[in-house]
N, C-alpha and C positions, 0 to 999 in steps of 0.2 A: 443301365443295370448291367450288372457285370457278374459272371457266375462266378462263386465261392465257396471252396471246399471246408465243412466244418472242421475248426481247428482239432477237435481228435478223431473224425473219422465214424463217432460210434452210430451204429443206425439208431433211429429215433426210438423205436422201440425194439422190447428184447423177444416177443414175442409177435412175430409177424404173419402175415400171409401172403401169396401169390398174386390174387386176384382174381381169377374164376372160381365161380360154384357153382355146384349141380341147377339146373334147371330143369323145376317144378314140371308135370308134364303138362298144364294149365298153359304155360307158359310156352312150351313149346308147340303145341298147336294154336296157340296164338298166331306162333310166326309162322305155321302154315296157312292157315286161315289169312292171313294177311296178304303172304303171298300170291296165293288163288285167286284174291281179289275178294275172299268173304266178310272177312273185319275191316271195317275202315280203320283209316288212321288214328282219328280220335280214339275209339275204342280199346285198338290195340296199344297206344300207349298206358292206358287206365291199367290194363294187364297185367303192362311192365311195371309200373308205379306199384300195383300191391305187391307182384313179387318181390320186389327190390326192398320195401317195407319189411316182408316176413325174412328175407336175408339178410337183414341188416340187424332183424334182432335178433337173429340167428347167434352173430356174429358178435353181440354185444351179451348174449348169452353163456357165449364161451370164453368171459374176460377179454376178447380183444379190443386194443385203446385205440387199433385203426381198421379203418373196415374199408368197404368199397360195393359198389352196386352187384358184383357176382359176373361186371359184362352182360347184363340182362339184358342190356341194347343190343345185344352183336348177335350176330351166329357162329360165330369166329374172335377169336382175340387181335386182329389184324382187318375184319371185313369191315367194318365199320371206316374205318381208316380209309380203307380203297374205295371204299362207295360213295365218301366225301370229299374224296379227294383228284380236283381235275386232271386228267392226264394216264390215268387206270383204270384196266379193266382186269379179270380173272383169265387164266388159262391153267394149266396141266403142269404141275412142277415135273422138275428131272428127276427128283429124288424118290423114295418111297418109304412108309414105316414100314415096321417088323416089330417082330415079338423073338423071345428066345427060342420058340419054336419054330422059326421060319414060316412063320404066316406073315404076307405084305398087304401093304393095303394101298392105292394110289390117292394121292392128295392134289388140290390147286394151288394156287399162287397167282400175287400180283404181277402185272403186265400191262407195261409204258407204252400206249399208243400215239401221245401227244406232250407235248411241254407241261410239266406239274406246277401244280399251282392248289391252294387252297380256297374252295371253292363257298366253304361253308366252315363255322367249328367244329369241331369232331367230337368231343369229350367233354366242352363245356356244359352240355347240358348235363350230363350223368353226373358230373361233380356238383353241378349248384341244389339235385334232386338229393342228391347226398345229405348234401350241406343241410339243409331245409329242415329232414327227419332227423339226422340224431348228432349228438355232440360230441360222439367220438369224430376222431383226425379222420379224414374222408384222404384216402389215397385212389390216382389217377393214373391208369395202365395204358400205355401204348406200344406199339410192335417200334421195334429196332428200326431205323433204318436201313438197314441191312436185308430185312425180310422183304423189303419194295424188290431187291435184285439178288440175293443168293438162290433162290429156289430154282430160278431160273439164267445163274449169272453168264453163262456166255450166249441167253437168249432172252434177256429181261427187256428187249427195247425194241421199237419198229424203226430200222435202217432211218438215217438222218435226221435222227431227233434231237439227239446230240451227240456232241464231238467222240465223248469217253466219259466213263465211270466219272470221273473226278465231277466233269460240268454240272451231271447228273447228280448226285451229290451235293453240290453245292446247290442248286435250285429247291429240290428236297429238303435240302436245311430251313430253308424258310420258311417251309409248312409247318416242320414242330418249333419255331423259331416264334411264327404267329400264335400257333395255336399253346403254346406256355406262355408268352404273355398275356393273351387274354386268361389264365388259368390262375395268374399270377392276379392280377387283377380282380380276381372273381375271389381271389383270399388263399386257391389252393398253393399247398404247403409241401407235398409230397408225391412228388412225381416219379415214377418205375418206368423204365424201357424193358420189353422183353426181344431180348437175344438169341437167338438159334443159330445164324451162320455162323459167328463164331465157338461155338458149344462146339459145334459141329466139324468144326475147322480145325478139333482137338483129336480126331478122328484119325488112324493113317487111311483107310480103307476112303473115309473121303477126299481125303487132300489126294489120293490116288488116283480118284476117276474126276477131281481139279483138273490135274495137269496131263489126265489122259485126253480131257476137250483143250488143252492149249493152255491151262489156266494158271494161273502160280497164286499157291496158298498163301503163301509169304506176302505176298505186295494186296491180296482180299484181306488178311489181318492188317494191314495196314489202312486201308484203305474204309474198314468196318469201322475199328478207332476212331478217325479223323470224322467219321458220317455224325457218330456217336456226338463227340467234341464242336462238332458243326450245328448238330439240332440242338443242343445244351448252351450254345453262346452266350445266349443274354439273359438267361435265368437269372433271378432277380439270389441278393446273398443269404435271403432266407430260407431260401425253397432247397428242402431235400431233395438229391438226385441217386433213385437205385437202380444199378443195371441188374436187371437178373438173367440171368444165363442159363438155356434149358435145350435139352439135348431131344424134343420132340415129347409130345404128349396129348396123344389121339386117340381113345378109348385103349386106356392100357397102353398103347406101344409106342416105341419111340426111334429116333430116326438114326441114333449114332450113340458111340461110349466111345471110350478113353478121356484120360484125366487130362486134367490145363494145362498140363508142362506147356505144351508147344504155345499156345499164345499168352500165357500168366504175365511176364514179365512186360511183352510192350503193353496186354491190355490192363494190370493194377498198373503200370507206373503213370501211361499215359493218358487213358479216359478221366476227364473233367468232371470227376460225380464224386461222391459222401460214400459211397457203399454197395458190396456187389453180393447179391442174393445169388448164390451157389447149391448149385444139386451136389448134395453126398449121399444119397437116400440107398445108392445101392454097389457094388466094386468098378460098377461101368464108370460109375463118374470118377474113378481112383480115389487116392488116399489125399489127404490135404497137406503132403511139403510143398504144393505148389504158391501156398500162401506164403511161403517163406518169401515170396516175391512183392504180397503186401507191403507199401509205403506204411509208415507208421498215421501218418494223417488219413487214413482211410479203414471203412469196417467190413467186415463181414456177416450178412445172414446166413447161417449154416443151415441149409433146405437138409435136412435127416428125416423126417418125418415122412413117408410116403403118399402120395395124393395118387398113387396106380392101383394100389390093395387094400384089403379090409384088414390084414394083420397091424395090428397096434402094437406099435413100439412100445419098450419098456424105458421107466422114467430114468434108470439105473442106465441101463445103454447109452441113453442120449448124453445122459450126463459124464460117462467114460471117453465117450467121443469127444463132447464138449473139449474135456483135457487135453484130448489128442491134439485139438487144434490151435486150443493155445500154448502150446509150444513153437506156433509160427506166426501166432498175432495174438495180441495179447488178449487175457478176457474181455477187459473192459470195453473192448471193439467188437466184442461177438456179440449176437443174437440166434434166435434158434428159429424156422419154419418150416411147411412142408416142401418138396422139394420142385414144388410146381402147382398150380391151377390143380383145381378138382374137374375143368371143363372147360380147357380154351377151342372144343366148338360144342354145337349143341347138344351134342349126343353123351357127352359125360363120358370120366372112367369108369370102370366097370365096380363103383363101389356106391355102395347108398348113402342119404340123407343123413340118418342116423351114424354112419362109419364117419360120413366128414366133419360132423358134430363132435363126434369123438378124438376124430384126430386136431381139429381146432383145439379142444380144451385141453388136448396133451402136451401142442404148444405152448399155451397158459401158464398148464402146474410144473412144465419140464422148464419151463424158464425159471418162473421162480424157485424152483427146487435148484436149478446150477445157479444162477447169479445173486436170487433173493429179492 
């Protein structure tokens, strides 16, 4: 099997979403109770299964034609990945969120104690649960490879594991290598990486304290790319491939702003995927001449919608945007989503059930209202 970029690029659908959703509070003392040691396992999966059921018609409620479990497995959009994965454990990232108000918050990150290796599936099961209940397109989210070492990139690894980034890397490839062929096999069709380092890497103030540890931004975007291109190898020529790109999103706050100039050009020309889900939701993420750097064989989802606030966009705005952006890629390549998860960990942004219902169906009618 050999990976194949759809000959125009368009994403599959015009109205899409992220991937996380709020979780129910049923649900989250599940995973407490689990943890403790009070729900067994069985139990605690029965949980997950209703929740995932009431999200999914959540989701089919709001016209979308692709849906996904919410992440109702994880506690994180990246933990699951580490907890399956041989060769990781969690520590303390370098970095930290914020808010416009200079409030911080400190987060974790993965961290390589041993040789990686895929120990178990990771996402296979969430998609065949998918697949099971409803006959919308079930799409399947997993962390960048990049997020196994930017958080922590000039302390992601315990002394002689290996040589350099690059070995590391390459070995990592074959976890999501494995784990989308079995994906591919099981029927699914729609695969999404989520990206931070380089969002992030769009930043000056972080390619700042980069190469104030020793580090050069330049050779990490390159290096992110190639991770990217490495765990995508052997996708099968059916299977969609969306990177989306997200600048942090941890109850409300986020980790970095500024626009894509600095990595646009090697990350559309050179990443191996169908389409790249983009934050525009607010001026941090800048203005979109950077798609001027869009290949014509590739698309865009335009994340406008906010997944941080209860304020709902107007159908008019989204739709003036839209225009803005095809001035650097054409309509027929765009799509429209919110600009991120409603809850890539468990604690949600600081917006309710009802607000992301709303903001899902806005997706919906703002699509069809620009494209039809």
């Amino acid at each position: 099997m050999t990976n194949s970029i759809q000959a125009n690029g368009r994403p599959p659908f015009r109205a899409d979403h992220i991937g996380s959703l709020l979780r129910p509070q049923k649900l989250r003392q599940a995973f407490r109770d689990h943890a403790a040691g009070r729900l067994a396992n069985d139990a605690f999966r029965l949980v997950q299964d209703d929740a995932i059921r009431d999200v999914i018609k959540l989701q089919e409620d709001c016209g979308l034609r692709v849906v996904t479990d919410g992440e109702f497995r994880r506690i994180s959009y990246w933990e699951k990945f580490v907890r399956l994965t041989e060769g990781l454990v969690v520590k303390d990232a370098v970095f930290r969120f914020h808010d416009a108000h200079g409030h911080e918050s400190e987060f974790t990150a993965p961290f390589v104690t041993g040789k990686v290796g895929r120990g178990a599936p990771i996402t296979l099961d969430e998609f065949e649960f998918v697949k099971r209940v409803t006959p919308r397109t079930p799409k399947i989210t997993m962390p960048a490879p990049s997020t196994m070492h930017f958080y922590r990139f000039n302390q992601y690894v315990e002394p002689g594991i290996y040589r350099d980034a690059d070995e590391f890397f390459a070995e990592l490839g074959k976890v999501y290598q494995a784990e989308i062929g079995n994906l591919a096999r099981a029927g699914a069709r729609y695969v999404q990486l989520d990206e931070v380092a380089l969002a992030m890497l769009c930043d000056p103030g972080v390619r700042d304290k980069v190469k104030a540890s020793g580090g050069d931004p330049e050779r990490l975007v390159d290096l992110y790319v190639g991770a990217i291109n490495e765990a995508v190898r052997d996708s099968p020529r059916d299977m969609v491939i969306g990177v989306h790109m997200c600048r942090g999103n941890y109850k409300g706050m986020y980790l970095s702003e500024g626009g894509y100039d600095s990595v646009a050009d090697k990350l559309f020309s050179r990443a191996q995927v169908n389409h790249f889900l983009l934050e525009f939701d607010t001026p941090r993420a800048g203005d979109f001449a950077p798609l001027r750097f869009m290949p014509p064989n590739k698309g865009v989802v335009l994340g406008m919608v906010s997944s941080k606030t209860p304020q709902l966009e107007s159908v008019d705005l989204l739709k003036k945007r839209a225009d803005e952006a095809a001035q650097y890629v054409d309509a027929s390549r765009l799509a429209l989503s919110p600009q991120c998860g409603f809850a890539s960990t468990m604690g949600g942004n600081p917006v309710t059930e009802n607000d992301e219902r709303a903001k899902l169906r806005l997706c919906v009618d703002a699509a069809r209202a620009i494209w039809g």
